[in-house]
Every structure is written in structure tokens, then in C-alpha cells.
Backbone as a chain_set.jsonl record, in Angstrom:
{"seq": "XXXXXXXXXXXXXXXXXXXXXXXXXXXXXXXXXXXXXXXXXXXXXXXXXXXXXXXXXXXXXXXXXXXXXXXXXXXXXXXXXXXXXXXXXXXXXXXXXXXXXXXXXXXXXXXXXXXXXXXXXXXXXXXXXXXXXXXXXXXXXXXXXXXXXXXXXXXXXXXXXXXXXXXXXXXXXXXXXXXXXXXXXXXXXXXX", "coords": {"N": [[0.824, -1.152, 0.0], [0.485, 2.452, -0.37], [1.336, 4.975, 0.913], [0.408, 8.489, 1.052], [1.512, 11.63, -0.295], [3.751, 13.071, 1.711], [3.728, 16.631, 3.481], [2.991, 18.186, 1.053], [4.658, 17.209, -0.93], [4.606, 15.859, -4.112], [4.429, 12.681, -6.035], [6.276, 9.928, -5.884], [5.953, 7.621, -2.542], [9.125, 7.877, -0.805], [10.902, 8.592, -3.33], [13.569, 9.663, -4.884], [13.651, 12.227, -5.895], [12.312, 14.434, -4.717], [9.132, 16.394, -5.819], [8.421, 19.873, -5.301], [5.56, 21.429, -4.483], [2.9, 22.656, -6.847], [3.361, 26.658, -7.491], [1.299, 29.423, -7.536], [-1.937, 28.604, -7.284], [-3.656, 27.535, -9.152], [-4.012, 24.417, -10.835], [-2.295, 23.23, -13.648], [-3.016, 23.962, -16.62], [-5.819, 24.822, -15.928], [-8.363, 27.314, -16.446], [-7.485, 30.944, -15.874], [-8.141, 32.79, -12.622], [-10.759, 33.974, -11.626], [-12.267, 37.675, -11.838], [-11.06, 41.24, -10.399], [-8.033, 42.229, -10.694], [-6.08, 42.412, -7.672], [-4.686, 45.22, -7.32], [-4.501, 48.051, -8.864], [-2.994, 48.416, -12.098], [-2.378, 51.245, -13.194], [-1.535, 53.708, -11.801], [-4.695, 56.067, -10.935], [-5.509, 59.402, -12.572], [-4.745, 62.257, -10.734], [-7.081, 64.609, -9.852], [-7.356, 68.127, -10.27], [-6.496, 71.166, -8.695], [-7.445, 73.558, -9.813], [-9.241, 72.501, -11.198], [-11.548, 72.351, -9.87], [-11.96, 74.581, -8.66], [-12.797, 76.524, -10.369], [-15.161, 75.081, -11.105], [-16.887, 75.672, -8.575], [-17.1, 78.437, -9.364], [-17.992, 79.001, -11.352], [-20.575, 77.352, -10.856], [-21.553, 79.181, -8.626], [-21.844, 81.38, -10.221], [-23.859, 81.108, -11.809], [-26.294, 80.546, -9.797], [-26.158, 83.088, -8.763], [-26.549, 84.723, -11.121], [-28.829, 83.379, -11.862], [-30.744, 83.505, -9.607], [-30.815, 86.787, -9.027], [-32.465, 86.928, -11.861], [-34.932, 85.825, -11.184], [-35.493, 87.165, -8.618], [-36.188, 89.444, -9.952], [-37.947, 88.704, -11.565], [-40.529, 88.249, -10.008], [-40.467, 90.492, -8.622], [-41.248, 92.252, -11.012], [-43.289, 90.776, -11.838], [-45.859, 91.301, -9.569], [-46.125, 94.311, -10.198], [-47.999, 96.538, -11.139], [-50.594, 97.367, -13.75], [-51.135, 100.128, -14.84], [-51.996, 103.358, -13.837], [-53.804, 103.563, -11.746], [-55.93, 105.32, -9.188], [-55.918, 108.263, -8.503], [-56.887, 109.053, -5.624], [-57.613, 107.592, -2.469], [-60.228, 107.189, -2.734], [-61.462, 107.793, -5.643], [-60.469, 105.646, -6.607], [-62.116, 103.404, -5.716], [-64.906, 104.63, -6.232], [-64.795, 104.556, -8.813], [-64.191, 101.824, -9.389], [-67.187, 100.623, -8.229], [-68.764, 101.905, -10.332], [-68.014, 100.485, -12.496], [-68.518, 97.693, -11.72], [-71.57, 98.115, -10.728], [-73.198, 99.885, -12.176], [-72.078, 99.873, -15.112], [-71.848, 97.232, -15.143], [-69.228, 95.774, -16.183], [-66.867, 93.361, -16.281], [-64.434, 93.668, -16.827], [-63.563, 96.297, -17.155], [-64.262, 97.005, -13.601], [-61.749, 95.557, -13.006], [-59.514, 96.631, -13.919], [-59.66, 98.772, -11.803], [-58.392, 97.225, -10.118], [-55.963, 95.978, -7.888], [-52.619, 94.217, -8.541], [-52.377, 91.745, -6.922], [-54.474, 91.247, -5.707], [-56.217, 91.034, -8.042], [-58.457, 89.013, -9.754], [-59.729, 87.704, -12.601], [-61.652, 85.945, -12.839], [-63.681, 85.472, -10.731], [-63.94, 88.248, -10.441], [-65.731, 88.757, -12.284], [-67.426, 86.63, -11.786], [-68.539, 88.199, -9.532], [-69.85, 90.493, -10.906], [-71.78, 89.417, -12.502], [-73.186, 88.094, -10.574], [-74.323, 90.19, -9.849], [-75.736, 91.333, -11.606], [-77.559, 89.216, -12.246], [-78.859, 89.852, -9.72], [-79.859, 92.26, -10.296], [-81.894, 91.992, -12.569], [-84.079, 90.768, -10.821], [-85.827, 92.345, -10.586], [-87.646, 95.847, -11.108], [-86.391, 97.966, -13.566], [-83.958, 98.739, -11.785], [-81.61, 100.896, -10.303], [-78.853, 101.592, -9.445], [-76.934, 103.412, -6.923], [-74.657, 105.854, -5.001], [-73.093, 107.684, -2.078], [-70.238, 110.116, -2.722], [-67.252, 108.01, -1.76], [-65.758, 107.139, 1.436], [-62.948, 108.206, 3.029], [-61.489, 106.228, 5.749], [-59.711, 105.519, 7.073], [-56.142, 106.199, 7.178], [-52.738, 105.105, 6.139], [-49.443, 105.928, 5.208], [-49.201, 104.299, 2.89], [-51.469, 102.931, 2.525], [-54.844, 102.543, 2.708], [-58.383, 102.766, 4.289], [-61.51, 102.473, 2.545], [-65.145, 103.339, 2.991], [-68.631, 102.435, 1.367], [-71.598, 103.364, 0.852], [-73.997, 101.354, -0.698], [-77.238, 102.186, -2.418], [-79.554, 100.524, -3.935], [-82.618, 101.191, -6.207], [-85.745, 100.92, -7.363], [-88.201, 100.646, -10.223], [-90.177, 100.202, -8.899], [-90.627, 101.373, -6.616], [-89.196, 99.758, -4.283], [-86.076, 100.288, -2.121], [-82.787, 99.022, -1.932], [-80.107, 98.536, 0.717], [-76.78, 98.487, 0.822], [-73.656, 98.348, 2.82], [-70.617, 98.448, 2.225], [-67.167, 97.687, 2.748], [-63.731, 98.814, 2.097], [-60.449, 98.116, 1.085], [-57.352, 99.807, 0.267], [-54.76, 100.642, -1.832], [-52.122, 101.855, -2.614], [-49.293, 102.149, -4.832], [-48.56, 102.275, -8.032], [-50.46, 103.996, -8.048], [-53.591, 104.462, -6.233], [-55.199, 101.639, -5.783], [-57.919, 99.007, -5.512], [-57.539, 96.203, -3.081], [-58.758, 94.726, -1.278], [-62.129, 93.968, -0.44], [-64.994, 94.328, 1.189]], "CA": [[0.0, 0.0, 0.0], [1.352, 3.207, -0.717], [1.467, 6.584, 1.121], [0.069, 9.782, 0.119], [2.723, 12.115, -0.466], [4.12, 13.853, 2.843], [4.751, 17.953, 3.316], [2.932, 18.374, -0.013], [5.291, 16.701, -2.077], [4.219, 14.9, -4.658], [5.631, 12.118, -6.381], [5.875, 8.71, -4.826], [7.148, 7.885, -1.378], [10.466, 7.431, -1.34], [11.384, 9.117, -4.374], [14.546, 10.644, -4.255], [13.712, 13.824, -6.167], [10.51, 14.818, -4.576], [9.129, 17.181, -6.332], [8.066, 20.657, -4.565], [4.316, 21.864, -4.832], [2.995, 23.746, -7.798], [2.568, 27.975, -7.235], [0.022, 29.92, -8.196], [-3.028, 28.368, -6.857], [-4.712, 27.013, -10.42], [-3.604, 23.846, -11.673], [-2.273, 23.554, -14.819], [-4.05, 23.791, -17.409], [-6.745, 25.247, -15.527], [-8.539, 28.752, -16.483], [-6.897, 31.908, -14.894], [-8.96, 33.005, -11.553], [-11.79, 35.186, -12.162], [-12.183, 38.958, -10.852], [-9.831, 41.843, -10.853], [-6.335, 42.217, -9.766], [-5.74, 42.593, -6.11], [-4.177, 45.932, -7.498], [-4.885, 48.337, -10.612], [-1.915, 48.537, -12.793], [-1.9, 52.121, -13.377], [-2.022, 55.001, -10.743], [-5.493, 56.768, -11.466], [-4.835, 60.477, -12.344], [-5.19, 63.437, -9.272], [-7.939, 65.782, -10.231], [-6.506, 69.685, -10.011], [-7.104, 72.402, -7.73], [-7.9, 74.714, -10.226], [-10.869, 72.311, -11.962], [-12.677, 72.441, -8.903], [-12.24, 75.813, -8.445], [-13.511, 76.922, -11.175], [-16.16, 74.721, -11.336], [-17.452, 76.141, -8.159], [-17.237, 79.6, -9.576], [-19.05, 78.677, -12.701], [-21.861, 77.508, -10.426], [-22.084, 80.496, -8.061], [-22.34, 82.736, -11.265], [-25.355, 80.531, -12.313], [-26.943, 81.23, -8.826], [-26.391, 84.81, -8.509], [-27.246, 85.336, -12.289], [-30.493, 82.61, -11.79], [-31.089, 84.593, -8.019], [-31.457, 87.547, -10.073], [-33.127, 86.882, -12.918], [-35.952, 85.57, -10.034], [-36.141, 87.973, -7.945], [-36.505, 90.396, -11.042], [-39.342, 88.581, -12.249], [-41.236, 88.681, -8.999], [-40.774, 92.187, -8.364], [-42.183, 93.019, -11.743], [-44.996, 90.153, -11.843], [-46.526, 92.164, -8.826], [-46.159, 95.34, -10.74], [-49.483, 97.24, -11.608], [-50.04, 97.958, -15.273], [-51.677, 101.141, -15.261], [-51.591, 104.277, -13.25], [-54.497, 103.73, -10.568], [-56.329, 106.614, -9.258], [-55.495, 109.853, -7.596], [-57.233, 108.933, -4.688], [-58.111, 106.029, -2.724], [-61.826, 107.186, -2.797], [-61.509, 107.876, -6.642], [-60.501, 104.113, -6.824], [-63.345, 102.901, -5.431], [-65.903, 104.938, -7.013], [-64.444, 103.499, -10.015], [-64.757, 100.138, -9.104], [-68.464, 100.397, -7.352], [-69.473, 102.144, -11.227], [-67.716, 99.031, -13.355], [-69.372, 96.883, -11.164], [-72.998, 98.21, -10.34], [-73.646, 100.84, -12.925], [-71.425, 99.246, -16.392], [-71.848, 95.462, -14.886], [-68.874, 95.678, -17.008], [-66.021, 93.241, -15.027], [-63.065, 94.387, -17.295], [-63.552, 97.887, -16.292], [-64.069, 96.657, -12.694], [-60.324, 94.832, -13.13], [-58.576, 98.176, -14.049], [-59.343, 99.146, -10.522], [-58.041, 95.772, -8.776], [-54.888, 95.663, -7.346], [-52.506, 92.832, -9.54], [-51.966, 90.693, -6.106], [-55.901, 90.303, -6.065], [-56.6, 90.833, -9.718], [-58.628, 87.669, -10.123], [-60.894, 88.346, -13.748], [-63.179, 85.223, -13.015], [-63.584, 86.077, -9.593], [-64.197, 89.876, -10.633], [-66.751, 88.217, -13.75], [-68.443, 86.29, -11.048], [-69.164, 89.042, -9.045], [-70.824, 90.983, -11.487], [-72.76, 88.533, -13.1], [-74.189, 88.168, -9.855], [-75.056, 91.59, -9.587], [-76.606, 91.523, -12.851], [-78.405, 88.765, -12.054], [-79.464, 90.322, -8.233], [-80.604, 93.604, -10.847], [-82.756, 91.313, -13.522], [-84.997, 90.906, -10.472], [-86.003, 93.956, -10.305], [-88.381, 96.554, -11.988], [-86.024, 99.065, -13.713], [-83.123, 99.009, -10.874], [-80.411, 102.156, -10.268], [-77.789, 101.94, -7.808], [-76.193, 104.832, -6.311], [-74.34, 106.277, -3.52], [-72.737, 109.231, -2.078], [-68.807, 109.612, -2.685], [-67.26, 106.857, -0.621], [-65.068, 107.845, 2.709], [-61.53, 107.672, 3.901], [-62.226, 105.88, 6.986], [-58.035, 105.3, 7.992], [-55.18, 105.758, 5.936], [-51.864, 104.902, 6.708], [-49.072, 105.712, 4.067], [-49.72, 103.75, 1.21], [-52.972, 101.96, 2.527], [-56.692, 102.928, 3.166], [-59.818, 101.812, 4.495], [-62.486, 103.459, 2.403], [-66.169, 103.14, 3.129], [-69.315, 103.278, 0.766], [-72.94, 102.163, 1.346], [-74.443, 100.983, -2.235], [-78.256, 101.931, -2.811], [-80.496, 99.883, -5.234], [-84.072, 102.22, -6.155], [-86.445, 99.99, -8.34], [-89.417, 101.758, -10.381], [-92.043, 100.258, -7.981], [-90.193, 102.093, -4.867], [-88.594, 99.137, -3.489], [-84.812, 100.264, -1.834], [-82.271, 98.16, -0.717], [-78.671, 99.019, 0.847], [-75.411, 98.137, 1.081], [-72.188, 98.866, 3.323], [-69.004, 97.708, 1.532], [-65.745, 98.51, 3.161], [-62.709, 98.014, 1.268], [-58.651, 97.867, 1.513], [-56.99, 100.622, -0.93], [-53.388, 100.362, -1.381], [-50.624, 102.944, -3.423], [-48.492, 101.406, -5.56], [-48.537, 104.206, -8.812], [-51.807, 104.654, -8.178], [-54.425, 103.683, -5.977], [-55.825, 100.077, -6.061], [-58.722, 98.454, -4.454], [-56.993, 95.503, -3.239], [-59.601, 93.832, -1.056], [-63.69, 94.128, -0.698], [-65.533, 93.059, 2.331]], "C": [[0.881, 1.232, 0.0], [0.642, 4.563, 0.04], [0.911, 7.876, 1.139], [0.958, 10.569, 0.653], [2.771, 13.172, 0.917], [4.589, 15.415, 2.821], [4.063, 18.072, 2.049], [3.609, 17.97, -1.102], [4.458, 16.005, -2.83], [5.057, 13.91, -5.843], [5.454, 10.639, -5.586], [6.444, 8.847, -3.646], [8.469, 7.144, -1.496], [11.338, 7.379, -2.161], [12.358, 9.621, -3.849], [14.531, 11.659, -4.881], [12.508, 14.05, -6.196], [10.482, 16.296, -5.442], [7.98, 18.828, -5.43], [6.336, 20.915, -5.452], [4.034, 23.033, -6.068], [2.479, 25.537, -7.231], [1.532, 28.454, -7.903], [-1.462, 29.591, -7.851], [-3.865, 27.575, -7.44], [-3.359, 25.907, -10.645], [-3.125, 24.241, -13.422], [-2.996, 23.003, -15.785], [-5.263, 24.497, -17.151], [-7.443, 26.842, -16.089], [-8.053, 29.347, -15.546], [-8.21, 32.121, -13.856], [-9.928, 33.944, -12.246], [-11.778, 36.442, -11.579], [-11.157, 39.969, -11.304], [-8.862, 41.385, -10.086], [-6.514, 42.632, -8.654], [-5.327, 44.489, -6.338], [-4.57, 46.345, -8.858], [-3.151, 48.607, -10.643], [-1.41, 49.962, -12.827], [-2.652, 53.288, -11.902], [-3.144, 55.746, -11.752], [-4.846, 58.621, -11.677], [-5.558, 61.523, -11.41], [-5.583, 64.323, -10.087], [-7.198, 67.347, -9.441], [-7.118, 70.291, -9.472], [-8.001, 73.164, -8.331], [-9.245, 74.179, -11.179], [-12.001, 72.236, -11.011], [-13.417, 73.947, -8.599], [-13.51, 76.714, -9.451], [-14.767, 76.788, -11.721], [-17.246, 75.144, -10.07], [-17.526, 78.014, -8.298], [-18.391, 79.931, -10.202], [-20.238, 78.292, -12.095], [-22.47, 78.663, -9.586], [-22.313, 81.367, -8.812], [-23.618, 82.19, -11.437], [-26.075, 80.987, -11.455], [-27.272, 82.326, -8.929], [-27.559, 85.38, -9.537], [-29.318, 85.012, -11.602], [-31.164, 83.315, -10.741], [-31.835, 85.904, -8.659], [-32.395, 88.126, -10.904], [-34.693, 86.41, -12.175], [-36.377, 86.427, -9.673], [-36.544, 89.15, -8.804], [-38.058, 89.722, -11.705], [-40.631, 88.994, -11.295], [-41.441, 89.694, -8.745], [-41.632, 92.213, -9.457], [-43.796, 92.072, -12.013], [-45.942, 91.026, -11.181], [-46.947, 94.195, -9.488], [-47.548, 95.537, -11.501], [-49.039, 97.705, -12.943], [-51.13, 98.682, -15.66], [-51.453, 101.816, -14.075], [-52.308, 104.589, -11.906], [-55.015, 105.032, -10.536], [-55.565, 107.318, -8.329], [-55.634, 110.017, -5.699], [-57.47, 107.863, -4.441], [-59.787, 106.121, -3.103], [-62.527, 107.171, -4.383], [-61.614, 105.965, -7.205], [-61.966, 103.18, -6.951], [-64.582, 103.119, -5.825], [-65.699, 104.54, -8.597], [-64.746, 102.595, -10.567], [-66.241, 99.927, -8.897], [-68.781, 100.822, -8.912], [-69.382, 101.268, -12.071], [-68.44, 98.254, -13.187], [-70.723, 96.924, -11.288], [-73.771, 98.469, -11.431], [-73.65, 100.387, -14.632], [-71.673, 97.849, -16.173], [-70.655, 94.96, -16.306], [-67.238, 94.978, -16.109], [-64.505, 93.682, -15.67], [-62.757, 95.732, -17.352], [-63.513, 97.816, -14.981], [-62.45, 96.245, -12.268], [-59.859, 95.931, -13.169], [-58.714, 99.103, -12.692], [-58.793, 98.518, -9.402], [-56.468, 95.963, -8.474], [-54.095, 93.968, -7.8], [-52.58, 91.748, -8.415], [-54.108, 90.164, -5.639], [-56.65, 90.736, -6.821], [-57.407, 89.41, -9.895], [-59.806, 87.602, -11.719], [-62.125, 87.141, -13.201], [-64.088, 85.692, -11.822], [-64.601, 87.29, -9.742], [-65.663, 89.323, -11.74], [-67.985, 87.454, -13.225], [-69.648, 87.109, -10.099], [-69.64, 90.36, -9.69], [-71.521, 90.598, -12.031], [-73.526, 88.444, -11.784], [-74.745, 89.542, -9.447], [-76.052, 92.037, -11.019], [-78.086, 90.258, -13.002], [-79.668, 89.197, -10.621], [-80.842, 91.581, -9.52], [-81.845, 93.018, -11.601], [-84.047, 90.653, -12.85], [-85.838, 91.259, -10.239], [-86.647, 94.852, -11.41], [-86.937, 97.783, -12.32], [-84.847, 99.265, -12.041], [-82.067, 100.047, -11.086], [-80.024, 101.649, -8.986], [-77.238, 103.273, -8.28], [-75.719, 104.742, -5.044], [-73.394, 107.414, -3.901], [-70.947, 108.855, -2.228], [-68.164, 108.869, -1.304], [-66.007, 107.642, 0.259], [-63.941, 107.209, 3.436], [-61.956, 107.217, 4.945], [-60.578, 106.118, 7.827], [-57.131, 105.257, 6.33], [-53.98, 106.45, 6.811], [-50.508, 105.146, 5.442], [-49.605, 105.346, 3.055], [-50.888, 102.831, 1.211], [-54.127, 102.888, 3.268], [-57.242, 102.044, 3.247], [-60.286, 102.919, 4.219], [-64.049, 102.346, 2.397], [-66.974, 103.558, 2.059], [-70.773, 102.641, 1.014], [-73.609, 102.753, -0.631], [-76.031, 101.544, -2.346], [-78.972, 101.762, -4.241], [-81.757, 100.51, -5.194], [-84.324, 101.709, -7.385], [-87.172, 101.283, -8.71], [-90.497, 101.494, -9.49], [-91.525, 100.371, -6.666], [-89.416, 101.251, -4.343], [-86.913, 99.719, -3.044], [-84.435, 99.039, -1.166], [-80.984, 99.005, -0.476], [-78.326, 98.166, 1.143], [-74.173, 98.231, 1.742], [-71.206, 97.953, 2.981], [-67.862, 98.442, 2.332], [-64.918, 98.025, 2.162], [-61.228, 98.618, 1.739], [-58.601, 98.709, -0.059], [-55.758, 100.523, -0.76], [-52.43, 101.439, -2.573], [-49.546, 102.206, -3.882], [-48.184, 102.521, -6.904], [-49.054, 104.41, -8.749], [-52.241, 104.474, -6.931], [-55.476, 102.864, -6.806], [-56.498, 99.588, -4.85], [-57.747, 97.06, -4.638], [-58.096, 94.446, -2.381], [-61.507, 94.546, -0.322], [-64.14, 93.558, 0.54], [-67.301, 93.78, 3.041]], "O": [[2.044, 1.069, 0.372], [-0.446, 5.033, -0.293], [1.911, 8.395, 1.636], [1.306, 10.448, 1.827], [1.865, 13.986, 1.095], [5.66, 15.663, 2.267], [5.092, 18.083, 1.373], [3.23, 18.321, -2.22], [3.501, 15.479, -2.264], [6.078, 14.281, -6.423], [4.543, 10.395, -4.795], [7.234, 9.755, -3.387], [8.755, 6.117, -2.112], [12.313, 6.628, -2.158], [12.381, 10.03, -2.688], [15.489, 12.372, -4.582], [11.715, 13.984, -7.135], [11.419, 17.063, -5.663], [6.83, 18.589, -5.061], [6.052, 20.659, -6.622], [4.724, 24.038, -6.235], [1.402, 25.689, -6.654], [0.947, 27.853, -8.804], [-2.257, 30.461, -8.207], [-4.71, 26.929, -6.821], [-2.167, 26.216, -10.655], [-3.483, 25.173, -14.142], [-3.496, 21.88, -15.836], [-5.87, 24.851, -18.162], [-6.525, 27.661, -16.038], [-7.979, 28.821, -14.435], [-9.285, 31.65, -14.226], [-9.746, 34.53, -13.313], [-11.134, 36.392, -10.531], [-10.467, 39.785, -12.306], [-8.781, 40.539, -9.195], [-7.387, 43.5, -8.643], [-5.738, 45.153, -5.386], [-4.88, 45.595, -9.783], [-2.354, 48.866, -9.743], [-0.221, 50.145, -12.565], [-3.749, 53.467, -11.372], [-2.896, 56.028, -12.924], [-3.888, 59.026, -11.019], [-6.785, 61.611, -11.352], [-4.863, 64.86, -10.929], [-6.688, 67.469, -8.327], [-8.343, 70.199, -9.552], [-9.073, 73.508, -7.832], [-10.053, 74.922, -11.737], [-13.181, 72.085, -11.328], [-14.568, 74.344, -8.418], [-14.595, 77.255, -9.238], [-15.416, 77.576, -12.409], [-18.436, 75.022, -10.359], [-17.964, 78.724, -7.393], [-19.342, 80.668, -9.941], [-21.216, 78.796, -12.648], [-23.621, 79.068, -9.749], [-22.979, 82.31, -8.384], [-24.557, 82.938, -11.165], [-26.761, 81.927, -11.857], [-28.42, 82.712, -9.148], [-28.624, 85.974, -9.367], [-30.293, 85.666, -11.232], [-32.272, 83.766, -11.034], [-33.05, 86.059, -8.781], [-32.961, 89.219, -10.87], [-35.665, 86.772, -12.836], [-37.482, 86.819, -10.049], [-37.345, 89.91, -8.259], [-38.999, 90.346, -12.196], [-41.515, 89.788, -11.618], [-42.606, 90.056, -8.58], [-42.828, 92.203, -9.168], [-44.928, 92.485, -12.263], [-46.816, 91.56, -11.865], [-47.847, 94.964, -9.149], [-48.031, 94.753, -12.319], [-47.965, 98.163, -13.336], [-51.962, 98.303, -16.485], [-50.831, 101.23, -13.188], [-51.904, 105.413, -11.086], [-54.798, 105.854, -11.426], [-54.717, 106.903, -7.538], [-54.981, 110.644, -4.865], [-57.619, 106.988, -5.294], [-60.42, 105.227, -3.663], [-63.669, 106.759, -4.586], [-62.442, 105.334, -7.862], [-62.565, 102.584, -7.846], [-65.409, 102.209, -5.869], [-66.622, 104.265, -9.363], [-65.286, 102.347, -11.646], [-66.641, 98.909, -9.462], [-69.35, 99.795, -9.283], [-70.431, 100.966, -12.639], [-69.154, 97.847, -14.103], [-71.275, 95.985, -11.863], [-74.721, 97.778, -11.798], [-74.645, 100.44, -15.355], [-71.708, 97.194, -17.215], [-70.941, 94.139, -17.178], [-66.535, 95.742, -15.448], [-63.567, 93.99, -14.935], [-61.632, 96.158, -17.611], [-62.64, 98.601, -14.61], [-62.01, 96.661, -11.196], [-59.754, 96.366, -12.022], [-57.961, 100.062, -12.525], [-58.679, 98.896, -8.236], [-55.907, 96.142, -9.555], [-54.617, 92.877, -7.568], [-52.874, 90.649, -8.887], [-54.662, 89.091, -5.4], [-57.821, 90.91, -6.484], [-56.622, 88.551, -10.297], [-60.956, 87.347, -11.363], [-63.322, 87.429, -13.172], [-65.161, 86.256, -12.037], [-65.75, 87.329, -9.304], [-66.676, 89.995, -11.545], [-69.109, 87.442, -13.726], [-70.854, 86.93, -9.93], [-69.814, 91.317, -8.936], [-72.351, 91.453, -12.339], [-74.703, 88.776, -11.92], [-75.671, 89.684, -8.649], [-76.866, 92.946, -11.179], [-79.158, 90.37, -13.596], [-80.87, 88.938, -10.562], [-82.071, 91.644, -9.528], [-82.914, 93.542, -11.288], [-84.932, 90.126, -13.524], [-86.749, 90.652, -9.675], [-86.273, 94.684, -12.571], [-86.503, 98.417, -11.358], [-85.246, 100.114, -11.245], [-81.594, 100.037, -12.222], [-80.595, 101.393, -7.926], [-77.126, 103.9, -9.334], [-76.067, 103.957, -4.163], [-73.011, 107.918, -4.957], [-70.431, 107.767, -1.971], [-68.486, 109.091, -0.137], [-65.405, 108.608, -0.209], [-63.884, 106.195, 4.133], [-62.993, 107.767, 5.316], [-60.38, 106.723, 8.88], [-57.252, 104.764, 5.209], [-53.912, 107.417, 7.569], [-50.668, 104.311, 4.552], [-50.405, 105.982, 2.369], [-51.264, 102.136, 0.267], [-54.075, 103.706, 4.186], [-57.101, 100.92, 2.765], [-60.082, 103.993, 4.784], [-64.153, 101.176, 2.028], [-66.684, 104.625, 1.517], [-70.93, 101.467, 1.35], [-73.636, 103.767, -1.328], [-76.326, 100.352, -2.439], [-78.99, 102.48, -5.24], [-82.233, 100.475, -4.06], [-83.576, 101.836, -8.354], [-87.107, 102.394, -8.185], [-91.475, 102.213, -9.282], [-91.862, 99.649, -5.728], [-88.585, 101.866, -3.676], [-86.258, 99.475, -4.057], [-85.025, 98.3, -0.377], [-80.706, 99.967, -1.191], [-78.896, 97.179, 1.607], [-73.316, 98.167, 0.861], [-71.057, 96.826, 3.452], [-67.778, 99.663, 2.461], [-65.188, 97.058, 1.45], [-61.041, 99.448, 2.628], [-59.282, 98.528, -1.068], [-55.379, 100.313, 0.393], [-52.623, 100.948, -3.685], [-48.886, 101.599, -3.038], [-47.573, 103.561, -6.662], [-49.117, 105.498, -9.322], [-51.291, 104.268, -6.176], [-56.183, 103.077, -7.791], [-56.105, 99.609, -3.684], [-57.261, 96.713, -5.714], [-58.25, 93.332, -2.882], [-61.655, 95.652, 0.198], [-63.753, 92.459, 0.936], [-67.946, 93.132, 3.866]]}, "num_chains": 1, "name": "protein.A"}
């Protein structure tokens, strides 16, 4: 019976020129190992000071510019595009004749203030006033010029009370307050 070879040798026992173990790990013949190298071959190359730099320059210009070009739109979105009235009370008698008198809401709009500019809004609420009137024998509104109530710099509270006078006598009234605001003009900005 025979042995199996001692110390890794292989070879028989008792050979006198044992033969030492093969290196490498893979038989021969065998396919190479799979995977990468333990090690890459070539040193990757060191990215430069000055491409970073620059590349955070090149984005803070974008910012600033883009920052900018933002806050420039915003400012002028808000921007009124016409001249408003003279007064805040002018405003409002404005508005109350678009509305009541013209039931006309794009004449109404030219007195709105752009931050509550709303046309359907403004289109709703004269349609219902045109519908409130179509109840009615022959309806007139009126009222007396409407009244600083508070004004603070560039804002007012003006007052106006509305009356409706049918042909078969019936009155009704109204007290509207409203928010006036200075911008190039005065602008009714809110109704209540």
C-alpha cells in the first residue's frame, strides 16, 4: 500500500527527487482566476485644484445670475399695469361704477390691485349683480362719494354704502368697506 505524499510533495514515497508543490493556486491547465487584480496597474490620475475651483465659480455665477433673474421677475410680476387713481376714494368709485352701474367686469379689473386681480372672480361678481338687478323693476344703484375711513401711508380703508331704487319704490342698501393700497396709483386691493 502506498502513502500519500508527505509535506505536499508529490511524487511517490520514497522518491529521491521529490518534487516541490505547484505555485500559483490554479492547476495547470486550468482557467486563470476570475475577478480583478488585487491591485490596478496604473495610478489613477489626481484631479486639479484649479478644476474644482472653477467649477465652483461657474456655479455660483449661475446662482447669482439665476437669483437675479428671479427675484426680477417677482418684483415686476406684482407690478401694476396702469396708473391707478389719484385717490383712494376715486378708486373705489371706479370700481363700485364698473361693477354696479357698467356690470362691465373688465372695467371693474382696471381698478383691482394685480396681487388680487382675479378676472373670473371679478366676472363672477358681477354677473351676480346683474343677475341680483334682472330681479327687479327698472333698478339704479347709487351712492354718495365713498369715505376715507383710515389711511396709513400707502394703505386705506375706504367706506361706501351701495343703494339699489327699483321703479315700484322698493330700496335696498349696502355697506361695503374696502382695503386701498398705493403702488402708482391707488388700487382696491380687497372688498368686504
Amino acid at each position: 500500500m502506498t502513502q500519500p505524499p508527505v509535506g505536499g510533495d508529490t511524487g511517490t514515497p520514497g522518491d529521491p527527487n521529490p518534487q516541490p508543490p505547484p505555485t500559483g493556486g490554479a492547476p495547470p491547465g486550468s482557467a486563470p482566476p476570475a475577478g480583478p487584480p488585487a491591485y490596478p496597474s496604473e495610478p489613477q490620475p489626481r484631479k486639479r485644484p484649479a478644476v474644482l475651483i472653477v467649477s465652483l465659480v461657474l456655479a455660483a455665477a449661475v446662482l447669482l445670475c439665476g437669483g437675479g433673474g428671479t427675484a426680477a421677475f417677482l418684483a415686476l410680476r406684482n407690478s401694476e399695469d396702469g396708473q391707478g387713481a389719484k385717490e383712494p376714494q376715486v378708486a373705489v368709485d371706479g370700481f363700485l361704477k364698473a361693477v354696479y352701474q357698467e356690470r362691465d367686469a373688465e372695467k371693474a379689473a382696471a381698478f383691482v390691485c394685480s396681487a388680487a386681480r382675479d378676472d373670473e372672480k371679478i366676472a363672477t361678481k358681477v354677473a351676480e349683480v346683474q343677475k341680483y338687478a334682472a330681479q327687479y323693476q327698472n333698478p339704479r344703484f347709487r351712492w354718495p362719494t365713498p369715505t376715507v375711513d383710515n389711511q396709513t401711508g400707502d394703505r386705506a380703508t375706504v367706506s361706501a354704502r351701495v343703494t339699489m331704487t327699483t321703479a315700484d319704490e322698493k330700496v335696498a342698501e349696502q355697506a361695503l368697506r374696502f382695503t386701498v393700497v398705493r403702488k402708482t396709483g391707488w388700487w382696491v386691493c380687497e372688498v368686504g
